[in-house]
N, CA, C and O of each residue as an XYZ file, in Angstrom:
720
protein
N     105.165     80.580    110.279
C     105.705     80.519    108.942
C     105.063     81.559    108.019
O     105.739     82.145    107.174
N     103.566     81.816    108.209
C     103.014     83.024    107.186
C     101.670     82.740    107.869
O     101.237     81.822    108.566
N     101.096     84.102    107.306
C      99.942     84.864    107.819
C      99.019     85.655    107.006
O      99.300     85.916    105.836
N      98.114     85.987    107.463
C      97.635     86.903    106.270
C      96.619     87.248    106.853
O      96.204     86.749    107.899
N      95.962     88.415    106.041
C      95.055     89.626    106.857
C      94.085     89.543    105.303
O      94.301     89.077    104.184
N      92.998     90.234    105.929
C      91.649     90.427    104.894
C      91.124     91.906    105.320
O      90.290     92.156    106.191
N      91.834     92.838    104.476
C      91.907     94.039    104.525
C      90.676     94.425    104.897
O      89.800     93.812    104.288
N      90.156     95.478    105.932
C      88.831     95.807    106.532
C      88.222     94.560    106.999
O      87.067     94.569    106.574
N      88.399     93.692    107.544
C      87.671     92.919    108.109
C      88.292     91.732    108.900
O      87.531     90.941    109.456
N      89.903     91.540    108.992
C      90.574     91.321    110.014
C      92.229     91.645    110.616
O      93.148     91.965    109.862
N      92.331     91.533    111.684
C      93.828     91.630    111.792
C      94.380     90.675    111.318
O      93.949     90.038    110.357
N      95.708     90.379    112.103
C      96.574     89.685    110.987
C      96.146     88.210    111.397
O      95.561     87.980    112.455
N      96.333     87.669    110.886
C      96.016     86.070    111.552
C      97.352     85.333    111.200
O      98.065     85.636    110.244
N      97.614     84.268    112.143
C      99.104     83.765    111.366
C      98.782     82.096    111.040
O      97.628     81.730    110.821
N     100.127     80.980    111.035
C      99.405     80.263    110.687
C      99.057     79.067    111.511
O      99.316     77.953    111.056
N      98.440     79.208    112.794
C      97.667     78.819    113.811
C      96.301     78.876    113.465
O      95.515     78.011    113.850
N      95.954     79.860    112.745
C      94.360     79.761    112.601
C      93.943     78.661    111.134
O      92.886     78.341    110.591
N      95.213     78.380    110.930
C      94.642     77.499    109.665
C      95.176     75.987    110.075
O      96.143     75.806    110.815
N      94.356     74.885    109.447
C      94.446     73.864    109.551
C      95.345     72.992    109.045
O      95.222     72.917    107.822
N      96.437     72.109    109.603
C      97.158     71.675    108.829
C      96.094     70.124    108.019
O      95.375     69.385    108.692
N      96.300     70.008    106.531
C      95.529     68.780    105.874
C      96.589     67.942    105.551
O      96.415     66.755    105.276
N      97.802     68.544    105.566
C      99.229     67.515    104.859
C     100.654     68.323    105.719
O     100.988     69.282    106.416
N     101.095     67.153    105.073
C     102.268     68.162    106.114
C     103.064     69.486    105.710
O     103.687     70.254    106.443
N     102.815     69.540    103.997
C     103.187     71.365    103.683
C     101.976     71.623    103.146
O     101.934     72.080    102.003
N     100.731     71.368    103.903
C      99.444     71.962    103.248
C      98.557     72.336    104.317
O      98.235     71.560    105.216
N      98.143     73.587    104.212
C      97.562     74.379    105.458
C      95.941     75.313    104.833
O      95.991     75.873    103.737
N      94.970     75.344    105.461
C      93.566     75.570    105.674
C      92.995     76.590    106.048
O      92.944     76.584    107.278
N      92.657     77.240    105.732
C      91.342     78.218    106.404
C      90.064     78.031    106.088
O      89.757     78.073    104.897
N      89.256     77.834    106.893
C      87.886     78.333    106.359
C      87.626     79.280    107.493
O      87.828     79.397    108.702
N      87.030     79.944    106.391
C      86.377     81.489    106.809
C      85.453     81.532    107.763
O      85.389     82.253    108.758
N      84.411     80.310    107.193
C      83.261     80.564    108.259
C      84.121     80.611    109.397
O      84.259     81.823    109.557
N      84.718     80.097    110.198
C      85.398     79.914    111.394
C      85.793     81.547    111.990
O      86.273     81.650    113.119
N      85.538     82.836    111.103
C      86.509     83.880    111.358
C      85.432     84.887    111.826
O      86.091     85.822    112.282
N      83.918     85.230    111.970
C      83.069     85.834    112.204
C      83.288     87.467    111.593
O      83.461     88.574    112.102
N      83.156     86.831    110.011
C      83.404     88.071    109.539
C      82.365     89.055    108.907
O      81.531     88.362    108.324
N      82.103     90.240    108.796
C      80.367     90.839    108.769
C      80.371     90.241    107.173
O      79.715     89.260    106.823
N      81.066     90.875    106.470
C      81.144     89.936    104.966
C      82.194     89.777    104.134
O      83.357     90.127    104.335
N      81.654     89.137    103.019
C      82.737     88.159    102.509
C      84.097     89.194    102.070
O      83.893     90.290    101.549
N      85.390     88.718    102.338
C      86.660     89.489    102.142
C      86.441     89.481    100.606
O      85.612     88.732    100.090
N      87.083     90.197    100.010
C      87.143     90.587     98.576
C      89.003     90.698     98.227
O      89.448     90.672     97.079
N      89.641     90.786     99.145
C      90.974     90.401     98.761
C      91.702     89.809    100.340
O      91.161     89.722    101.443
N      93.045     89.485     99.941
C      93.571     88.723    101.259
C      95.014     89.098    100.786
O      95.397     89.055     99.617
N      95.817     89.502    101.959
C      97.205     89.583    101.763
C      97.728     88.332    102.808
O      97.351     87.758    103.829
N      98.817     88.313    101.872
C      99.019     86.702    102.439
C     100.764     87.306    102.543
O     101.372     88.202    101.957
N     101.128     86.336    103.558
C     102.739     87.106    103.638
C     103.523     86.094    104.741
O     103.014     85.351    105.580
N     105.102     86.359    104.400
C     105.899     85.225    105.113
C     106.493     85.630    105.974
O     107.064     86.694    105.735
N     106.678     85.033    107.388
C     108.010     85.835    108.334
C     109.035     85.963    107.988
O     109.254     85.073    107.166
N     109.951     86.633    108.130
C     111.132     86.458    107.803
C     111.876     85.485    107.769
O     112.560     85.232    106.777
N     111.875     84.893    108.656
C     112.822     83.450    109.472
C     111.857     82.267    108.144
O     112.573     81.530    107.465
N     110.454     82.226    107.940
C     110.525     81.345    106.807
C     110.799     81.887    105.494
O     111.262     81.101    104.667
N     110.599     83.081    105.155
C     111.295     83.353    104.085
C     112.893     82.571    103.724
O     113.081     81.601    102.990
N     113.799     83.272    104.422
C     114.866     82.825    104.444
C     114.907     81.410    104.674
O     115.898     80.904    104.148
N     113.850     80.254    105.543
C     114.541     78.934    105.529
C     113.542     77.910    104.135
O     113.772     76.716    103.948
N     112.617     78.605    103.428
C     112.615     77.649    102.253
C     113.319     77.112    101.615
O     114.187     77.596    100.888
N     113.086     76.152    101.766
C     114.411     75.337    100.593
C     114.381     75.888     99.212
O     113.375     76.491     98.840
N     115.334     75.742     98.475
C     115.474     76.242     96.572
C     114.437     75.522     96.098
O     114.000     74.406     96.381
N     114.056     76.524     95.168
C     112.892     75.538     94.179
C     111.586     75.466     94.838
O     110.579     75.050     94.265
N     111.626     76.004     96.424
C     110.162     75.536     96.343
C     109.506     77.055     96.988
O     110.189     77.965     97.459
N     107.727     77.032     96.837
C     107.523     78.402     97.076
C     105.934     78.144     97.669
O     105.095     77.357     97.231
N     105.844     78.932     98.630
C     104.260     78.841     98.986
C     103.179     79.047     98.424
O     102.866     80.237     98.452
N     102.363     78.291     97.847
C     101.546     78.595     96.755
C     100.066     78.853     97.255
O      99.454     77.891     97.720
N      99.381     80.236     97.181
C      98.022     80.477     97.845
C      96.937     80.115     96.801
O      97.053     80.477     95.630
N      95.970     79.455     97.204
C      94.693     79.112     96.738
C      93.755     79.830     97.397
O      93.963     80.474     98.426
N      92.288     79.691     96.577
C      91.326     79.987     97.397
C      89.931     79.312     96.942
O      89.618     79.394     95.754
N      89.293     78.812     97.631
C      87.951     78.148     97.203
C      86.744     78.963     97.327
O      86.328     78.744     98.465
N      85.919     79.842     96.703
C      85.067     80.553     97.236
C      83.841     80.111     97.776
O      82.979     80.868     98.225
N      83.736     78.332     97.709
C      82.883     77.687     97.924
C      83.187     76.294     98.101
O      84.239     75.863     97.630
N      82.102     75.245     98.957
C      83.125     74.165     99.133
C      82.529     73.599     98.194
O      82.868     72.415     98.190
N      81.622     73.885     97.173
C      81.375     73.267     96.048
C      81.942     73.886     94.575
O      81.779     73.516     93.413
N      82.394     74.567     94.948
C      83.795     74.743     93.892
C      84.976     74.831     93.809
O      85.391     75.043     94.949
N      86.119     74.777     92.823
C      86.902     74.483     92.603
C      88.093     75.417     93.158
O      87.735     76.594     93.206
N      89.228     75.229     93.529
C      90.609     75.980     94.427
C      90.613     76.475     92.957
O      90.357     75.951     91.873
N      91.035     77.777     93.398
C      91.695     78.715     92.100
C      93.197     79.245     92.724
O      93.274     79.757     93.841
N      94.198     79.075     91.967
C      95.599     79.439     92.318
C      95.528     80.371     91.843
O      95.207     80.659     90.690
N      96.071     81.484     93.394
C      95.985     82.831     93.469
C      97.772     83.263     93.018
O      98.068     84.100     92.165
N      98.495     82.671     93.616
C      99.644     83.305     92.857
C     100.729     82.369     93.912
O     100.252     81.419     94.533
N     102.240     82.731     94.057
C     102.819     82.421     95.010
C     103.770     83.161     95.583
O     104.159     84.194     95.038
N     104.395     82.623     97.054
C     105.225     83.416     97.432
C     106.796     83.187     97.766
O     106.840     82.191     98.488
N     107.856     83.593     97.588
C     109.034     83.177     98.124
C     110.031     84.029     98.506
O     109.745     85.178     98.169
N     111.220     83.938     99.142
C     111.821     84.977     99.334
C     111.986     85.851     98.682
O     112.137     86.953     99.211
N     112.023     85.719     97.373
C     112.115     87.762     96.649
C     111.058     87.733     96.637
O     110.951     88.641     97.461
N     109.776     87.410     96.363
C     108.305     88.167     96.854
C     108.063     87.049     98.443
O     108.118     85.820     98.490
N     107.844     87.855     99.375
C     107.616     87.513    100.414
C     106.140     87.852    101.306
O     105.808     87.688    102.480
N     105.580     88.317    100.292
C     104.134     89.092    100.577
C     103.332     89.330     99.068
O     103.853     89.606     97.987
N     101.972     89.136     99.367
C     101.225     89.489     98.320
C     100.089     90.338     98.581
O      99.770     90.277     99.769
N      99.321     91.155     97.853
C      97.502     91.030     97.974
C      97.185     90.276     96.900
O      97.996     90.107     95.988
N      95.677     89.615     96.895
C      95.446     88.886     96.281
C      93.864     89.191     95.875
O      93.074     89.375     96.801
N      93.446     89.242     94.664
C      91.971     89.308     94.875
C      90.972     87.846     94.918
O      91.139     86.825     94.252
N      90.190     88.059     95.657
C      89.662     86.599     95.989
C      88.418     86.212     94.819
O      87.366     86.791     95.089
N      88.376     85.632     93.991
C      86.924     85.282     93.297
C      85.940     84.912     93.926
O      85.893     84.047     94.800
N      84.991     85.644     93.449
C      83.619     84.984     93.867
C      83.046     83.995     93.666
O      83.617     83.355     92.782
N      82.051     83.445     94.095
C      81.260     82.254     93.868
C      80.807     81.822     93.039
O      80.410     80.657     93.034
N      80.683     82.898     91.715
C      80.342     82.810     90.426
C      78.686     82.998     90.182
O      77.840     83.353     91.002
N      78.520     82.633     88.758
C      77.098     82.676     88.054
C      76.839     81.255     87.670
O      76.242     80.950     86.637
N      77.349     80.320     88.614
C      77.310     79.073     87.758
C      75.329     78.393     88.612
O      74.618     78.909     89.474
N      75.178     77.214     87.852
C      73.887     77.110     87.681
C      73.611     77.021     88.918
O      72.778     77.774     89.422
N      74.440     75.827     89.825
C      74.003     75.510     91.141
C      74.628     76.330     91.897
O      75.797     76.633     91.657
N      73.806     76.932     93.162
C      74.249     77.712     94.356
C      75.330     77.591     95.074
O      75.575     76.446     95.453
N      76.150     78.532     95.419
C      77.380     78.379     96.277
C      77.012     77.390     97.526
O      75.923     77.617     98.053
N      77.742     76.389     98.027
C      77.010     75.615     99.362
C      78.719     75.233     99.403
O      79.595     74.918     98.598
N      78.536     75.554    101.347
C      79.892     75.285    102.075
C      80.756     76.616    102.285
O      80.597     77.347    101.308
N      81.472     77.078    103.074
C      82.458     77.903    103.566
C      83.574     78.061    102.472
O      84.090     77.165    101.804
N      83.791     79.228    102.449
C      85.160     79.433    101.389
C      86.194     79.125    102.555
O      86.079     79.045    103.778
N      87.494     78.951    101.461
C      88.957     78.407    102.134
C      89.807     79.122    101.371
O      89.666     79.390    100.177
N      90.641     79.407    102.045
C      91.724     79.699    101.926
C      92.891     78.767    102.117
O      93.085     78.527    103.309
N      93.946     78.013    101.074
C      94.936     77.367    100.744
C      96.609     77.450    100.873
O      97.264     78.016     99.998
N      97.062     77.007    101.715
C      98.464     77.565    101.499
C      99.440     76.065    101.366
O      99.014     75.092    101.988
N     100.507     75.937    100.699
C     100.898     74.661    100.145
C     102.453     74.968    100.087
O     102.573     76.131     99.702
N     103.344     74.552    100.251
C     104.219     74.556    100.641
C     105.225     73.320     98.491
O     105.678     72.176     98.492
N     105.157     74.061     97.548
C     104.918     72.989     96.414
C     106.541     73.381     95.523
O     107.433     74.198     95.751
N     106.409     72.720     94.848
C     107.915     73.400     93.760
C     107.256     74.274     92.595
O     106.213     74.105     91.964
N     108.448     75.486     92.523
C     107.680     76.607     92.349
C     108.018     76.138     90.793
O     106.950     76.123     90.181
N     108.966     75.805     90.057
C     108.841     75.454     88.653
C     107.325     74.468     87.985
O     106.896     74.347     86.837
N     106.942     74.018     89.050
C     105.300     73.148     88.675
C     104.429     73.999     88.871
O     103.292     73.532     88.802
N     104.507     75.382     89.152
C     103.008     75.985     89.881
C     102.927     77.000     88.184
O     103.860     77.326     87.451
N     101.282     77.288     88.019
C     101.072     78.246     86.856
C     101.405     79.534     87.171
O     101.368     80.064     88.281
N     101.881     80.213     85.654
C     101.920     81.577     86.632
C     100.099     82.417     87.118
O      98.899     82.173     86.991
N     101.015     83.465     87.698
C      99.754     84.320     88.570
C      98.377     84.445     87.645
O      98.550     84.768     86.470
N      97.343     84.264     87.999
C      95.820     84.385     87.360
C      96.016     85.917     86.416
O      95.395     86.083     85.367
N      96.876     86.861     86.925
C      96.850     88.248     86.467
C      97.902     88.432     85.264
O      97.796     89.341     84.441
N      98.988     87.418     85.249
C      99.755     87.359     84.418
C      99.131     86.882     83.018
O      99.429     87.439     81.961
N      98.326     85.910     83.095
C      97.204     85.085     82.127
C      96.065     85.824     82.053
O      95.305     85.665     81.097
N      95.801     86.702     83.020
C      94.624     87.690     82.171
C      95.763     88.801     81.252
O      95.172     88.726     80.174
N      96.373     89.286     81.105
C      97.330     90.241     80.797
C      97.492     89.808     79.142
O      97.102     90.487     78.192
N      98.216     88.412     79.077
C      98.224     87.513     78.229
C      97.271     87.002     77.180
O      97.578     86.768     76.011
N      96.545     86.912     77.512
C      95.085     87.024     77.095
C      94.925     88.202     76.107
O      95.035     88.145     74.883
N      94.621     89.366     76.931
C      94.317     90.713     76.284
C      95.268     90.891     75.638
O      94.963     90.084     74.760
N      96.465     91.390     75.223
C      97.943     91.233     74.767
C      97.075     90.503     73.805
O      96.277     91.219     73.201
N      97.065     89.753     73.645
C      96.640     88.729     72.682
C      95.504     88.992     72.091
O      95.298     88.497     70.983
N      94.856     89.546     72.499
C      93.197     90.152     71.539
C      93.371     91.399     70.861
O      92.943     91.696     69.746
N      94.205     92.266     71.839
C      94.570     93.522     71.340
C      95.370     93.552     69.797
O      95.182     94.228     68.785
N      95.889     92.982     69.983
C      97.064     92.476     69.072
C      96.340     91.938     67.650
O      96.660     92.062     66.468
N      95.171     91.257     68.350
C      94.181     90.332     67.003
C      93.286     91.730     66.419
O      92.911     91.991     65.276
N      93.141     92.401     67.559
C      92.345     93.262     66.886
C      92.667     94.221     66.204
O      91.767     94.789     65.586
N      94.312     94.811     66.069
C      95.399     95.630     65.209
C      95.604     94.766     63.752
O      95.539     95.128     62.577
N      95.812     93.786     64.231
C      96.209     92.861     62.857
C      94.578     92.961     61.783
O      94.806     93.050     60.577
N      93.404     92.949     62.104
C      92.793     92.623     61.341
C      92.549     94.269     61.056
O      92.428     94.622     59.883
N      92.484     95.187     62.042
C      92.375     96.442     60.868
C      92.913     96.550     59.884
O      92.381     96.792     58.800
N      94.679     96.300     60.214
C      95.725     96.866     59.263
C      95.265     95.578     57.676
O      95.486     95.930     56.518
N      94.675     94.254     58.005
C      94.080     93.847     57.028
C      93.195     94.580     56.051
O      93.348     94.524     54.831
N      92.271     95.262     56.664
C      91.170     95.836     55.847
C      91.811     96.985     54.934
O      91.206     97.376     53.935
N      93.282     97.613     55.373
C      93.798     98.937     55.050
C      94.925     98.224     53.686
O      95.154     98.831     52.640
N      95.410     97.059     53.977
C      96.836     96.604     52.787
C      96.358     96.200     51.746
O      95.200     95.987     51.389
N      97.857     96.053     51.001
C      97.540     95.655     50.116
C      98.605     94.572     49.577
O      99.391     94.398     50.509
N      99.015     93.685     48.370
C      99.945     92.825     48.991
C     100.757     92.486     48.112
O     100.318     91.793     47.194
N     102.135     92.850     48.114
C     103.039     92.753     46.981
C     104.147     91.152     47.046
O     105.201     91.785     46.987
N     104.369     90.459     47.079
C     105.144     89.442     46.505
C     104.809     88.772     47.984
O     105.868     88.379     48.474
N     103.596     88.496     48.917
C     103.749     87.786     50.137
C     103.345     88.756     51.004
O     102.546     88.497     51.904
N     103.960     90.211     50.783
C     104.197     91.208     51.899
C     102.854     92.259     52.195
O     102.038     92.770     51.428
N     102.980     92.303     53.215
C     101.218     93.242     53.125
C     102.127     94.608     53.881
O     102.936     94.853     54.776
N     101.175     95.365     52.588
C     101.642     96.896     52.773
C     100.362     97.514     53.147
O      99.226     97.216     52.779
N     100.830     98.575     54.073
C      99.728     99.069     54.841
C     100.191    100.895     54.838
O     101.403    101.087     54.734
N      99.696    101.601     54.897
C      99.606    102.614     54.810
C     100.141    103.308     56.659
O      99.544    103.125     57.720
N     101.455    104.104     56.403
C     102.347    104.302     57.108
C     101.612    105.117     58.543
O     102.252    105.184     59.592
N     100.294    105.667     58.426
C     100.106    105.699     58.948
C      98.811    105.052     59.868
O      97.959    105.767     60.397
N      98.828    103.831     59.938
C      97.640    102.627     60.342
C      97.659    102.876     61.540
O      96.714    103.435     62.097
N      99.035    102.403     62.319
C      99.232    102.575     63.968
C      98.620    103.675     64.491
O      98.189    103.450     65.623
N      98.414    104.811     64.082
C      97.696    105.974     64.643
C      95.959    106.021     64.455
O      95.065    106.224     65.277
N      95.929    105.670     62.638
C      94.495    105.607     62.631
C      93.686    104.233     63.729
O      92.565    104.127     64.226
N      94.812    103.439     63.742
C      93.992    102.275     64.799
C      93.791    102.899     66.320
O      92.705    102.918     66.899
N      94.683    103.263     66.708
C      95.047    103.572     67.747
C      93.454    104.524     68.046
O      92.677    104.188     68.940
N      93.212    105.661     67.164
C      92.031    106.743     67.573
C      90.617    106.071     67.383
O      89.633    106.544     67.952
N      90.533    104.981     66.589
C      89.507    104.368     66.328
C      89.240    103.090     67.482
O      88.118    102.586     67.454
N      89.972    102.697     68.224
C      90.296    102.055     69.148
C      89.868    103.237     70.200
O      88.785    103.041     70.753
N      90.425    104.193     70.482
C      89.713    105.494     71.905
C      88.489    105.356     71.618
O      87.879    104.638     72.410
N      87.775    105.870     70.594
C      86.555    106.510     69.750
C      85.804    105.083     70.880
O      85.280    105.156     71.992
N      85.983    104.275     70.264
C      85.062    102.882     70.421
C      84.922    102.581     72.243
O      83.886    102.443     72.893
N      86.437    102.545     72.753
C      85.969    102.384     74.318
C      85.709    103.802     74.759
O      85.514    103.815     75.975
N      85.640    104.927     74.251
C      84.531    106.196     74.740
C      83.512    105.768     74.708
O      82.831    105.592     75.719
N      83.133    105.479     73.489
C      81.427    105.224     73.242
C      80.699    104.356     74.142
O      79.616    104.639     74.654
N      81.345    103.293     74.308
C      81.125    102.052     74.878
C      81.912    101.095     75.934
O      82.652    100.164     75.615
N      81.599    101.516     77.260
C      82.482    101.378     78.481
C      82.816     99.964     78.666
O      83.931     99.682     79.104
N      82.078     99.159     78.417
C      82.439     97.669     78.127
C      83.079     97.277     76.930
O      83.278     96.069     76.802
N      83.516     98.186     75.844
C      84.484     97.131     74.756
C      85.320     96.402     75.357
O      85.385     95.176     75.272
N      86.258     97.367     76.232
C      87.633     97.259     77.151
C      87.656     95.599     77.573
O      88.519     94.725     77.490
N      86.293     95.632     78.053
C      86.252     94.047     78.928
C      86.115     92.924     77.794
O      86.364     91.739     78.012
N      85.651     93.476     76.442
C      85.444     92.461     75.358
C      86.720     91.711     75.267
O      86.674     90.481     75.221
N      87.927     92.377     75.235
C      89.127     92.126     75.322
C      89.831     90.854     76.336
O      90.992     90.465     76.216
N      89.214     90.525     76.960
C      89.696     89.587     78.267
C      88.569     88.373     78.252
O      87.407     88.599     78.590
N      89.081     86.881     77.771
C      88.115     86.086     77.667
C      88.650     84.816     78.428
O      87.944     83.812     78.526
């Protein structure tokens, strides 16, 4: 039904190497794969023959646990018009207590109107959204405000725009300030 590979560090594997836990819910753990180290992304992908026999509405949804003491993070999903992905895998984090247990890899068989969208769509969203906070409050400092309406000087969009370069030149991490 689907398979997936961990670019530089295995061939393809299909889905024999993963464990069934439910009856549309399927397993990997890694330790099981003797890999020199940890994958950093995973392409995950459908045969044809299941592409085409999913039922409507529903879509394979990939997880991944980078630890068995933490939490499945939904990596994205797949269905016949996307029938393949790469995926980047999270790490184990900075959290207080130590990673303990084998990462997994998740595949779920779920209705695709219940699943969130992609982790990358919501980082996107996010920034979009800061960027945006951070235009609005220049053009604040620049208006001025006639019956409700804030007037801003016609050319703001440009002065923001160079003062915005200026700042992630200077400072290679603003960029990331942006994404929370």
């Amino acid at each position: 039904m689907f398979g997936v590979v961990f670019p530089d560090h295995t061939f393809p594997l299909d889905a024999t190497a993963f464990g069934q836990v439910a009856p549309n819910s399927w397993l990997l753990d890694l330790s099981t794969l003797s890999l020199a180290a940890a994958p950093r992304s995973a392409v995950v992908f459908l045969l044809p023959a299941a592409a085409a026999a999913l039922p409507p509405g529903k879509a394979v949804a990939v997880y991944f646990q980078a630890a068995g003491n933490r939490p499945f993070a939904f990596l994205g999903a797949l269905g016949p018009t996307r029938p393949s992905a790469s995926f980047q895998l999270p790490e184990a984090g900075d959290e207080p207590e130590p990673p303990v247990g084998p990462a997994k890899l998740g595949v779920a068989v779920e209705d695709a109107a219940a699943l969130p969208p992609p982790p990358d769509e919501q980082r996107a969203e996010r920034v979009a959204l800061r960027v945006g906070e951070n235009l609005f409050n220049f053009m604040q400092s620049f208006c001025g405000a006639d019956g409700g309406k804030l007037i801003v000087p016609t050319d703001i969009l440009d002065r923001w725009f160079r003062k915005f370069q200026e700042r992630a030149k200077k400072d290679p991490t603003y960029l990331k300030s942006f994404d929370f």
